[in-house]
N, CA, C and O atoms as a GROMACS GRO file, in nm:
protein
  512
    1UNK      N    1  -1.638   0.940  -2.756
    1UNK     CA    2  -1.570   0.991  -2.639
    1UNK      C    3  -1.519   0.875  -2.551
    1UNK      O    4  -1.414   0.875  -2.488
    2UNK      N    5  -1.596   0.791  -2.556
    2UNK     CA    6  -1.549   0.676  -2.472
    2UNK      C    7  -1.467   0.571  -2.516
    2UNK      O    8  -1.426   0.484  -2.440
    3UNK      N    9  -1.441   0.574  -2.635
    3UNK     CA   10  -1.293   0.538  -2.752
    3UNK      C   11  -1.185   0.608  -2.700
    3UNK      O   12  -1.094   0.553  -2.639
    4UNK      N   13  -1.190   0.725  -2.721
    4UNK     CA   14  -1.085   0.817  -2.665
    4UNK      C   15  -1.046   0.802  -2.536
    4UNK      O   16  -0.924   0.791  -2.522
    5UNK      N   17  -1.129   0.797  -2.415
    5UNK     CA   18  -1.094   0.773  -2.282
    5UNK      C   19  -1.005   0.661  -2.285
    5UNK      O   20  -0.884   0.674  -2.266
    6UNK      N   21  -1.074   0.528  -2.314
    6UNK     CA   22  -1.018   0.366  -2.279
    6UNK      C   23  -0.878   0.414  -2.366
    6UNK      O   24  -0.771   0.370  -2.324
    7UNK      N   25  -0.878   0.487  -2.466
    7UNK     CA   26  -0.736   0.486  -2.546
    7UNK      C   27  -0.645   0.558  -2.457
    7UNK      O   28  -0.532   0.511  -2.440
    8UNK      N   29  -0.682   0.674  -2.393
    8UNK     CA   30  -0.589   0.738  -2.314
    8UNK      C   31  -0.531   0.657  -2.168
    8UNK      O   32  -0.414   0.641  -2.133
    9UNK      N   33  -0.652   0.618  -2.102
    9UNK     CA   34  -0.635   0.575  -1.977
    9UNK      C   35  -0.564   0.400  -1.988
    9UNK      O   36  -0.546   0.336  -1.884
   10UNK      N   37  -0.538   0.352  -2.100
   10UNK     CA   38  -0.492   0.239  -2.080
   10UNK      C   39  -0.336   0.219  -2.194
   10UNK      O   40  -0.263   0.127  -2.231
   11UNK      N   41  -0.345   0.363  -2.214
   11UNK     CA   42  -0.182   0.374  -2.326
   11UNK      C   43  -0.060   0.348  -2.157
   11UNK      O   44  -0.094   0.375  -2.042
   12UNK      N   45   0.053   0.301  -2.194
   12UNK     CA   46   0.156   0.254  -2.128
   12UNK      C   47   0.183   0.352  -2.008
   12UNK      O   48   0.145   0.320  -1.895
   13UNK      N   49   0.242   0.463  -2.029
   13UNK     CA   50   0.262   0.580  -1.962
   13UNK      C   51   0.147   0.591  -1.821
   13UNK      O   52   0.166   0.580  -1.700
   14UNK      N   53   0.044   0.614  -1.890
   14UNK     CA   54  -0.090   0.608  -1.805
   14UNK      C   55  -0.047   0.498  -1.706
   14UNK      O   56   0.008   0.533  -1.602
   15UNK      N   57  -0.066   0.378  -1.729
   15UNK     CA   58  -0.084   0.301  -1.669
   15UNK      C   59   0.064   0.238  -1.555
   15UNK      O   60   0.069   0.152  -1.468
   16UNK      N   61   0.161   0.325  -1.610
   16UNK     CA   62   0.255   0.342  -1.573
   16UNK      C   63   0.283   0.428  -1.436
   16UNK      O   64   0.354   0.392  -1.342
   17UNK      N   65   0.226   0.526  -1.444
   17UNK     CA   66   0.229   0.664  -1.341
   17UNK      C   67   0.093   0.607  -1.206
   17UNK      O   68   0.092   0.615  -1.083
   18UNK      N   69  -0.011   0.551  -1.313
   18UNK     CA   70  -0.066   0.447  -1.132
   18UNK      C   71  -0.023   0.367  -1.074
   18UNK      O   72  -0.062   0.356  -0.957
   19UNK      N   73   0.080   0.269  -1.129
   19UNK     CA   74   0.123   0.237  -1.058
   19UNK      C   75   0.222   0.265  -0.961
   19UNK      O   76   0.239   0.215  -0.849
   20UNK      N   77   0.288   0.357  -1.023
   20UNK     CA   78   0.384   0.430  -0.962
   20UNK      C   79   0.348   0.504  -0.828
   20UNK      O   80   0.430   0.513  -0.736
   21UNK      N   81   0.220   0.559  -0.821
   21UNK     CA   82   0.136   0.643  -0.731
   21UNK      C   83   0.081   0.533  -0.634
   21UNK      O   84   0.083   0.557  -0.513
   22UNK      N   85   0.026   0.398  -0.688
   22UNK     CA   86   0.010   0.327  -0.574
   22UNK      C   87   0.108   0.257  -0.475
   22UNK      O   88   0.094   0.224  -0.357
   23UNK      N   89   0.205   0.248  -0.555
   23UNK     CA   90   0.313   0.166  -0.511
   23UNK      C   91   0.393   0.283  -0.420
   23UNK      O   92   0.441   0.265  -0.307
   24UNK      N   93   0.395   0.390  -0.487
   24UNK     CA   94   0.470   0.486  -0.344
   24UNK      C   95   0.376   0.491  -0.215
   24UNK      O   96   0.415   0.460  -0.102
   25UNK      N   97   0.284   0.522  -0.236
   25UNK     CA   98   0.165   0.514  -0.131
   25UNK      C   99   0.161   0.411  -0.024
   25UNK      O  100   0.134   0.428   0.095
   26UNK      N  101   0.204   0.265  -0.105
   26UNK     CA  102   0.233   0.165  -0.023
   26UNK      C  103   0.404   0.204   0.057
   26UNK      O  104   0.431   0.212   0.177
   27UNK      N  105   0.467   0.218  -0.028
   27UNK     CA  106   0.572   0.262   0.000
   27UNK      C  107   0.575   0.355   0.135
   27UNK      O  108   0.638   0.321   0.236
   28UNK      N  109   0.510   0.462   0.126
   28UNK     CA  110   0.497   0.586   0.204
   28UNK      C  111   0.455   0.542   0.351
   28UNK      O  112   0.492   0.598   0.454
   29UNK      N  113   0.338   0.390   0.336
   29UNK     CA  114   0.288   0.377   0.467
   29UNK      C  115   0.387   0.285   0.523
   29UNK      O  116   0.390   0.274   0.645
   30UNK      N  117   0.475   0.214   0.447
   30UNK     CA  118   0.559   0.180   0.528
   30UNK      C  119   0.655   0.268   0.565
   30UNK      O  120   0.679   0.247   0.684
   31UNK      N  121   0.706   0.334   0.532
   31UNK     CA  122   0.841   0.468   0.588
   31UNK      C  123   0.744   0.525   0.705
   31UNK      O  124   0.812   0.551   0.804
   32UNK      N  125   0.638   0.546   0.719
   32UNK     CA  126   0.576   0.677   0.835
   32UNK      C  127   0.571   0.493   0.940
   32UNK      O  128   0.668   0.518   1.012
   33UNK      N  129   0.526   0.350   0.985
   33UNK     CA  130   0.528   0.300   1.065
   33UNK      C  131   0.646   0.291   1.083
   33UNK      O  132   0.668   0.306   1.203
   34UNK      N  133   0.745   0.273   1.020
   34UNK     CA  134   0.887   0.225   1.037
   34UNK      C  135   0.987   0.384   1.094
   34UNK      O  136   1.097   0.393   1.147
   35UNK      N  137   0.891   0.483   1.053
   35UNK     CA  138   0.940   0.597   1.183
   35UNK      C  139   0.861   0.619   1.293
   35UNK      O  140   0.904   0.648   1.405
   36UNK      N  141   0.771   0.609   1.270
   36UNK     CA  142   0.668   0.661   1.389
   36UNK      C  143   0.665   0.548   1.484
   36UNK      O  144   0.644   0.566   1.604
   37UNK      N  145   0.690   0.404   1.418
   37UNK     CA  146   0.665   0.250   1.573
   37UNK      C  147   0.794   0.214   1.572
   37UNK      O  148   0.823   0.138   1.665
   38UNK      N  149   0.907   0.249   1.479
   38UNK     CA  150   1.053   0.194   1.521
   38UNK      C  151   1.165   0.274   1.551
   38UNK      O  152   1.253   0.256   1.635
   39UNK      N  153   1.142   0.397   1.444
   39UNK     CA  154   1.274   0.505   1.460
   39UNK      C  155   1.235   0.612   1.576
   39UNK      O  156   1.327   0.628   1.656
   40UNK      N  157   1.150   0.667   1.595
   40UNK     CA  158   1.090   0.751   1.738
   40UNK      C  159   1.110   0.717   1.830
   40UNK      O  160   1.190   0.775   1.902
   41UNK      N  161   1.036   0.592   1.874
   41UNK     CA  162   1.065   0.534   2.032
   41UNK      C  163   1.248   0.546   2.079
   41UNK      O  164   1.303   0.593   2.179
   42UNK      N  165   1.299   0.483   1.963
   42UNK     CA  166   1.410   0.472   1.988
   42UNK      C  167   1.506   0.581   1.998
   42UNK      O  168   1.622   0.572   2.039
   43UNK      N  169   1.434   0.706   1.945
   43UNK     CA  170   1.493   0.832   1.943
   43UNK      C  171   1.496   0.860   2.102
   43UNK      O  172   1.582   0.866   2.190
   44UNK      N  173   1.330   0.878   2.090
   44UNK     CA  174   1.312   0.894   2.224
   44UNK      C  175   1.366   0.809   2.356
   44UNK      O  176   1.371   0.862   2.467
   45UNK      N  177   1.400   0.694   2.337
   45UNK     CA  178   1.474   0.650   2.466
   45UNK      C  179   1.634   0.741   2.456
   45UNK      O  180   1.692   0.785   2.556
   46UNK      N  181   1.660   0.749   2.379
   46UNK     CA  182   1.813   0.830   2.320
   46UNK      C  183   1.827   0.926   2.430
   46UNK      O  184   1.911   0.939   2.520
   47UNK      N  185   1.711   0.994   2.394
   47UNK     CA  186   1.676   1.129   2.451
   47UNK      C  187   1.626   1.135   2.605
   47UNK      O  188   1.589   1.245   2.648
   48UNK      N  189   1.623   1.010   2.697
   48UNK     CA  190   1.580   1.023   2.766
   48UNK      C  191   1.425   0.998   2.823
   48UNK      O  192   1.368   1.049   2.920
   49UNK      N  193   1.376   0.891   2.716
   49UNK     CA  194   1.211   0.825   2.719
   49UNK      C  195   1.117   0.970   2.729
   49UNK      O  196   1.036   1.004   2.816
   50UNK      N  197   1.161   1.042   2.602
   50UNK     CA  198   1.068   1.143   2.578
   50UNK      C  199   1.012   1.075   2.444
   50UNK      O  200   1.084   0.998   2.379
   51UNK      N  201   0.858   1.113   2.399
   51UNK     CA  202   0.812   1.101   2.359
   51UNK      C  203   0.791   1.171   2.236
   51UNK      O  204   0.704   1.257   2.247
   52UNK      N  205   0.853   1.159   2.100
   52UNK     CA  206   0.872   1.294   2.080
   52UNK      C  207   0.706   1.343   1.984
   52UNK      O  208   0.684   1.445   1.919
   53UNK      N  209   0.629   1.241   2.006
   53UNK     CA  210   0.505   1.259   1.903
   53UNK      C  211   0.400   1.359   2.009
   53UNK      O  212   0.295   1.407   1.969
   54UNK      N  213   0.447   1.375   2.133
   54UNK     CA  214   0.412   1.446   2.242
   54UNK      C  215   0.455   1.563   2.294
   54UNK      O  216   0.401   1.622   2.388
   55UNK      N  217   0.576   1.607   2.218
   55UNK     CA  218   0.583   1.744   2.234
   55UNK      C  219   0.512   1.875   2.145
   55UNK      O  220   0.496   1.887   2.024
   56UNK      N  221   0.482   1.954   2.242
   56UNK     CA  222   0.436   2.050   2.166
   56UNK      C  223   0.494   2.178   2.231
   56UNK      O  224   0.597   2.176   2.297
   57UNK      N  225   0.421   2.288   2.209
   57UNK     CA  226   0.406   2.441   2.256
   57UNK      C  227   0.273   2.506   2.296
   57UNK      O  228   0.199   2.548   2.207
   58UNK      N  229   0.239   2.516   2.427
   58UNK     CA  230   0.078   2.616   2.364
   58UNK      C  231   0.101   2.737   2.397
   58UNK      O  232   0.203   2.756   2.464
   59UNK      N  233   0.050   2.810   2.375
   59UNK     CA  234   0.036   2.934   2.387
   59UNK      C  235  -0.121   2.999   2.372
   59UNK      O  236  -0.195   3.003   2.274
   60UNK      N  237  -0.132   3.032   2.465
   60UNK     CA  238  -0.324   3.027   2.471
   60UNK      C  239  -0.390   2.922   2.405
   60UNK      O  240  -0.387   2.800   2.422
   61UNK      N  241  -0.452   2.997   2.323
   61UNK     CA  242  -0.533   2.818   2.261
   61UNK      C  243  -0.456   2.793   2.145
   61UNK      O  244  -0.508   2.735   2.049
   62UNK      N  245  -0.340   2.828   2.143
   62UNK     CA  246  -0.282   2.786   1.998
   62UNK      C  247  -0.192   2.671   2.059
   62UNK      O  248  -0.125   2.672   2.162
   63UNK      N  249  -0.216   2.541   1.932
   63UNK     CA  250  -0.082   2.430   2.057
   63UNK      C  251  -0.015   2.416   1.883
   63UNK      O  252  -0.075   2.412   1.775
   64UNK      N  253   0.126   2.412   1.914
   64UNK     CA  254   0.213   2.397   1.799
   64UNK      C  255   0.285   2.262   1.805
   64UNK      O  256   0.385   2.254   1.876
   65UNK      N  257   0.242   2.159   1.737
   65UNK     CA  258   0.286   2.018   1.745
   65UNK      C  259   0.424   1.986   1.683
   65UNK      O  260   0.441   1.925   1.578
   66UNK      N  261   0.509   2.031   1.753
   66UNK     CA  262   0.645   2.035   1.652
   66UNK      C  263   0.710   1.909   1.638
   66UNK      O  264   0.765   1.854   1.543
   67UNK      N  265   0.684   1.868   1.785
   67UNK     CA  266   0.702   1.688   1.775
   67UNK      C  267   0.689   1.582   1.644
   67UNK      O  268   0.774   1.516   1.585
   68UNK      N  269   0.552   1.594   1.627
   68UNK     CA  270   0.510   1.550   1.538
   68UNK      C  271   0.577   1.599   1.405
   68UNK      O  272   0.628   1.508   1.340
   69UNK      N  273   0.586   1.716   1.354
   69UNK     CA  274   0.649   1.763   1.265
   69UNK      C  275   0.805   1.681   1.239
   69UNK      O  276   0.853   1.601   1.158
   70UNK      N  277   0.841   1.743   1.341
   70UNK     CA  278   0.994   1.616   1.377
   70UNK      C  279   0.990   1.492   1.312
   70UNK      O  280   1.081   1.444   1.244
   71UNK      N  281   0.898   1.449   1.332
   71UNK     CA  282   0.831   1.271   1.254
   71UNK      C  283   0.807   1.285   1.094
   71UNK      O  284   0.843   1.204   1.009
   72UNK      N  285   0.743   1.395   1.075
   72UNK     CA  286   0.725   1.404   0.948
   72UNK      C  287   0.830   1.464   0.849
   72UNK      O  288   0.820   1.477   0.727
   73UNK      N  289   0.948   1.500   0.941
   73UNK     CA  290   1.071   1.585   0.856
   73UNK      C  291   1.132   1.448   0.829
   73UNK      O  292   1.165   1.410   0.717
   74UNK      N  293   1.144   1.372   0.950
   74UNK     CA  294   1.201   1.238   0.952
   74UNK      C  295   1.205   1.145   0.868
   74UNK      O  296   1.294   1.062   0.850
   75UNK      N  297   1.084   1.161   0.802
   75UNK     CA  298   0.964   1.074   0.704
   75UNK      C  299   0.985   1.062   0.569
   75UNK      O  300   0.970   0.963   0.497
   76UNK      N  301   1.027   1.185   0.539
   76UNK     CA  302   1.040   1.277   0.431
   76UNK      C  303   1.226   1.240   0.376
   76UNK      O  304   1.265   1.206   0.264
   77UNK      N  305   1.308   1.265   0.503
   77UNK     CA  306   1.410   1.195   0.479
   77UNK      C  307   1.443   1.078   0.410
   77UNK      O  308   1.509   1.048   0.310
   78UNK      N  309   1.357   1.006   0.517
   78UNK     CA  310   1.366   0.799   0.449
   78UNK      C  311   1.322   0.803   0.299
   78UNK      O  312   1.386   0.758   0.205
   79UNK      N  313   1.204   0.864   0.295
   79UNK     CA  314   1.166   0.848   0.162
   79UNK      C  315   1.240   0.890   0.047
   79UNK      O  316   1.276   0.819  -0.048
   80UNK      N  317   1.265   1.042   0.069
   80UNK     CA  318   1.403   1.070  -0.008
   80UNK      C  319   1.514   1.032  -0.046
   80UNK      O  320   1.567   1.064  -0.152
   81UNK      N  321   1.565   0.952   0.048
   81UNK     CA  322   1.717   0.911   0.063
   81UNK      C  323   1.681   0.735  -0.076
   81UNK      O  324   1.748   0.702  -0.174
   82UNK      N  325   1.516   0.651   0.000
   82UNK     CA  326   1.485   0.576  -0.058
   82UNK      C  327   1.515   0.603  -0.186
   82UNK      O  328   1.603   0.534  -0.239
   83UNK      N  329   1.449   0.709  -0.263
   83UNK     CA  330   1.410   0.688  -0.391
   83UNK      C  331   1.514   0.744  -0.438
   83UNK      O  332   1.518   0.730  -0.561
   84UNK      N  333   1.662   0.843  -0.367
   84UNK     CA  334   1.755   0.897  -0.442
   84UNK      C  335   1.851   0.703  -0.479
   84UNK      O  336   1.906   0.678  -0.586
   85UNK      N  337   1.846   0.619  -0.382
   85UNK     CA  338   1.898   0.512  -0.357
   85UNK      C  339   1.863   0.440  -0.500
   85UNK      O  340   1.940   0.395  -0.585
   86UNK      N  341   1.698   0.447  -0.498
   86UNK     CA  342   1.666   0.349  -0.640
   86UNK      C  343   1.677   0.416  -0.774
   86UNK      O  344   1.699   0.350  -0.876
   87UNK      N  345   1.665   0.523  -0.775
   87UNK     CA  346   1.714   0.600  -0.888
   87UNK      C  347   1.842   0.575  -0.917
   87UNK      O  348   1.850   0.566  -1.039
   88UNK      N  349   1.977   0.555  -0.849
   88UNK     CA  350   2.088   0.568  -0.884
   88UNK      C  351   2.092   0.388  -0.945
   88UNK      O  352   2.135   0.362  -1.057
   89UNK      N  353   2.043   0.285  -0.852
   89UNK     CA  354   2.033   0.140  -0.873
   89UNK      C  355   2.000   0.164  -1.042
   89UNK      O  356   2.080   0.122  -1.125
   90UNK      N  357   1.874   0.236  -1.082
   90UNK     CA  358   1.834   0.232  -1.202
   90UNK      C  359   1.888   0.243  -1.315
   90UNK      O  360   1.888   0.161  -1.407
   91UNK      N  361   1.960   0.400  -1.305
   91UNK     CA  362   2.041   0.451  -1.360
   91UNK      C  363   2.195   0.390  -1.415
   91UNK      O  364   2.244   0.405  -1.527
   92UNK      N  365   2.261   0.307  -1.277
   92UNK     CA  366   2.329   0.224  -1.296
   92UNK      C  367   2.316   0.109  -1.419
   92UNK      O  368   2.384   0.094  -1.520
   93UNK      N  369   2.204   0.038  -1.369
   93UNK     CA  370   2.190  -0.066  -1.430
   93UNK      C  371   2.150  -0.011  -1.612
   93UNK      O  372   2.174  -0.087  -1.706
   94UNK      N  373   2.109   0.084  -1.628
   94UNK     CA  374   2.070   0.128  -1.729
   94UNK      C  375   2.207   0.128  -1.827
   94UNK      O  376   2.229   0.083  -1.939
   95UNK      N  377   2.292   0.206  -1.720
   95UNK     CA  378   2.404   0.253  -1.798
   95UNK      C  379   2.492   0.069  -1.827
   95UNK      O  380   2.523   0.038  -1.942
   96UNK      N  381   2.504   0.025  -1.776
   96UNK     CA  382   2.547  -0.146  -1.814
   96UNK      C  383   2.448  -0.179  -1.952
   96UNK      O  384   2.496  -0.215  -2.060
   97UNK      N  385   2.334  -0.165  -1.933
   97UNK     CA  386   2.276  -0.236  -2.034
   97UNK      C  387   2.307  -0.131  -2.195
   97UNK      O  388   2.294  -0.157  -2.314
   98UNK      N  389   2.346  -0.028  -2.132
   98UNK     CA  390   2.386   0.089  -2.278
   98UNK      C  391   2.545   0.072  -2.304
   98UNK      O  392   2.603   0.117  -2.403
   99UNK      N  393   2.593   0.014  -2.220
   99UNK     CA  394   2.720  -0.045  -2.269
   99UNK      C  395   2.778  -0.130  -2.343
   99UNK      O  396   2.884  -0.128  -2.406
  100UNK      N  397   2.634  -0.264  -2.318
  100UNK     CA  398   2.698  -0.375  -2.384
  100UNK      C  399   2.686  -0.308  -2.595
  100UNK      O  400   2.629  -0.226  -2.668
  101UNK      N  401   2.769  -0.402  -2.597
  101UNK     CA  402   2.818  -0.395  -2.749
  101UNK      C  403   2.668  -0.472  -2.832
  101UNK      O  404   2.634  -0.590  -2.838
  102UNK      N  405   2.627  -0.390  -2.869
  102UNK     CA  406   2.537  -0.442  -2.983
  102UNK      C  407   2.623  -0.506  -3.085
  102UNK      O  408   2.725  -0.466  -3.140
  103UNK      N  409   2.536  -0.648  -3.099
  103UNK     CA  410   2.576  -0.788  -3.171
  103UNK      C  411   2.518  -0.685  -3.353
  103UNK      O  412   2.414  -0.633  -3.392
  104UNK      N  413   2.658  -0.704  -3.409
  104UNK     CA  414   2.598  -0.675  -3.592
  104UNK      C  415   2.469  -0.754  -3.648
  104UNK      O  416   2.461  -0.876  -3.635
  105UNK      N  417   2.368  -0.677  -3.712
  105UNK     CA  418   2.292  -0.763  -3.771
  105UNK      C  419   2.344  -0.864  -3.851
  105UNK      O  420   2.457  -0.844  -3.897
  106UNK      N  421   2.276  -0.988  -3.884
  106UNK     CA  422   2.292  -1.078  -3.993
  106UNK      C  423   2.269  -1.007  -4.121
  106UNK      O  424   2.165  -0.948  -4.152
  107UNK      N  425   2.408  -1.022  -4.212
  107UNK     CA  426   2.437  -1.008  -4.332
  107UNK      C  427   2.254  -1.046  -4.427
  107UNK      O  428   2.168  -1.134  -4.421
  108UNK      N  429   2.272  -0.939  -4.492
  108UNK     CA  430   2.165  -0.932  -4.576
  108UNK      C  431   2.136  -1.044  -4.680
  108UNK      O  432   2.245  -1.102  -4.669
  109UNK      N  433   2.078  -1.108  -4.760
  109UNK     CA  434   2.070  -1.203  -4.851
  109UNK      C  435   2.176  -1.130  -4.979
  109UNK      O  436   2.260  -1.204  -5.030
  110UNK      N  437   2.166  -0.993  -5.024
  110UNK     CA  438   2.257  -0.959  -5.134
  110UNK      C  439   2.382  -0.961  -5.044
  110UNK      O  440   2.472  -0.972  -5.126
  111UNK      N  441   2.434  -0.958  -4.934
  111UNK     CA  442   2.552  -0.973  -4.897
  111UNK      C  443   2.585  -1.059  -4.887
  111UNK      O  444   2.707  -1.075  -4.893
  112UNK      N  445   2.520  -1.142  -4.872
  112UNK     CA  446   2.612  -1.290  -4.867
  112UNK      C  447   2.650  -1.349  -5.002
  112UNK      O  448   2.759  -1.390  -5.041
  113UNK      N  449   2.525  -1.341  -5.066
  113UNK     CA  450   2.553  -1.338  -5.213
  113UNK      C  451   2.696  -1.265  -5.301
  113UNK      O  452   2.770  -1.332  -5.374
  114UNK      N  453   2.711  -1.112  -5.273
  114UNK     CA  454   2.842  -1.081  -5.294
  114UNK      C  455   2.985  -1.154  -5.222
  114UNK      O  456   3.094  -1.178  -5.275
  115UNK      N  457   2.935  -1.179  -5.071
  115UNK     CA  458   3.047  -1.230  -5.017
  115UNK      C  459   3.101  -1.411  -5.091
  115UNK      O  460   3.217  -1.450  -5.099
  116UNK      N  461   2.993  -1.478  -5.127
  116UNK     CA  462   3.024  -1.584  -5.219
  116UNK      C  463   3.067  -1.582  -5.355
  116UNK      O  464   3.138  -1.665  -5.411
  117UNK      N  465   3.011  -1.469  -5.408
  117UNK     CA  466   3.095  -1.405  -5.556
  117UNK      C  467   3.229  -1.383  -5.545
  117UNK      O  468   3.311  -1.439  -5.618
  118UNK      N  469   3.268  -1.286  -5.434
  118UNK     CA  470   3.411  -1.264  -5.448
  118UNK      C  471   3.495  -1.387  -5.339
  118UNK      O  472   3.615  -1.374  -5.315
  119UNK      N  473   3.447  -1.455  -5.304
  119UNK     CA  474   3.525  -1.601  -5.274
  119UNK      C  475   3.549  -1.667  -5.345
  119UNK      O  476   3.655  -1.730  -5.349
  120UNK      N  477   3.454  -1.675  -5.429
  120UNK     CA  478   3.452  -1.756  -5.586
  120UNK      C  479   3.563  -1.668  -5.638
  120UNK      O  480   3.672  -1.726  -5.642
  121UNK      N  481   3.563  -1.550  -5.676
  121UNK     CA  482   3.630  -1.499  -5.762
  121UNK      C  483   3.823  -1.459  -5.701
  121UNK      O  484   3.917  -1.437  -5.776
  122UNK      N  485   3.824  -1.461  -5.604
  122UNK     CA  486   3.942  -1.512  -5.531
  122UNK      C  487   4.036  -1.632  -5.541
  122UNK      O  488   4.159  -1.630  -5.539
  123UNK      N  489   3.923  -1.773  -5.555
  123UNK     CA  490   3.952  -1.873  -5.536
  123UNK      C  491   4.034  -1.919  -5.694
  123UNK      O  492   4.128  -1.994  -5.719
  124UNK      N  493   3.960  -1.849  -5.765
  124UNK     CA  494   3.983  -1.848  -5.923
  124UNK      C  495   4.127  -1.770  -5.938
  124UNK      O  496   4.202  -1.800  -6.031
  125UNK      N  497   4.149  -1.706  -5.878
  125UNK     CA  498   4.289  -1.538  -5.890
  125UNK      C  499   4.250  -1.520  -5.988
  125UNK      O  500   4.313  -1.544  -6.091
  126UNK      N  501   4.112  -1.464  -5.980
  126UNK     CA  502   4.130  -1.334  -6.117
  126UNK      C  503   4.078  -1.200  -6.004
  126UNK      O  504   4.038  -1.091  -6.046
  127UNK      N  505   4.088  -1.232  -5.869
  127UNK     CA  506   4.060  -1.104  -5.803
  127UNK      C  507   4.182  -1.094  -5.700
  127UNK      O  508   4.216  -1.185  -5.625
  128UNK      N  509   4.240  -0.970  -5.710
  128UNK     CA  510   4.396  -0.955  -5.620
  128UNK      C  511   4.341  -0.902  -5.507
  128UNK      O  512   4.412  -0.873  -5.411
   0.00000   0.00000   0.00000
């Protein structure tokens, strides 16, 4: 069983998708400071030095933090827009590298061999 695990958890893919998961994660905590300590404030002076991680609604004891929500729609944006951005970079570059012209393999040992037969046999004119 523990053959099987190390085989699964360390095949390419696997090890592929954690990183992927950590690296957005890192990713993620930078998009929520870079809205919440740079793009907000600045909203909020926009708006008149409102705060917008401070608005809410209550209504008896219910308080509805929409503010905050606001931040997190915000959030959701960057990140999106991010990864529609590197996907296309990818995709791009993909499509260049599926363009270039694959170089012909090197002629086989019986081909070259024929290709020196009928040079020979050219060189002679007994081949038209």
């Amino acid at each position: 069983m523990w053959k099987e695990f190390k085989a699964f958890a360390f095949k390419g893919n696997v090890l592929d998708l954690a990183i992927g998961v950590i690296m957005g994660t890192a990713f993620g905590k930078i998009v929520s400071s870079l809205v919440n300590d740079l793009l907000m404030p600045v909203i909020g002076l926009l708006l008149g030095g409102v705060n917008l991680t401070e608005l809410q609604f209550e209504y008896g004891d219910t308080v509805l933090k929409y503010g905050a929500f606001l931040q997190t729609v915000v959030d959701f944006f960057i990140v999106a827009f991010s990864i529609f951005v590197f996907v296309k970079a990818v995709g791009k570059f993909k499509r260049k590298e599926e363009t270039k012209p694959a170089e012909p393999p090197a002629p086989s040992r019986e081909e070259t061999l024929l290709a020196e037969i009928r040079d020979l046999l050219k060189s002679k004119g007994t081949l038209d």
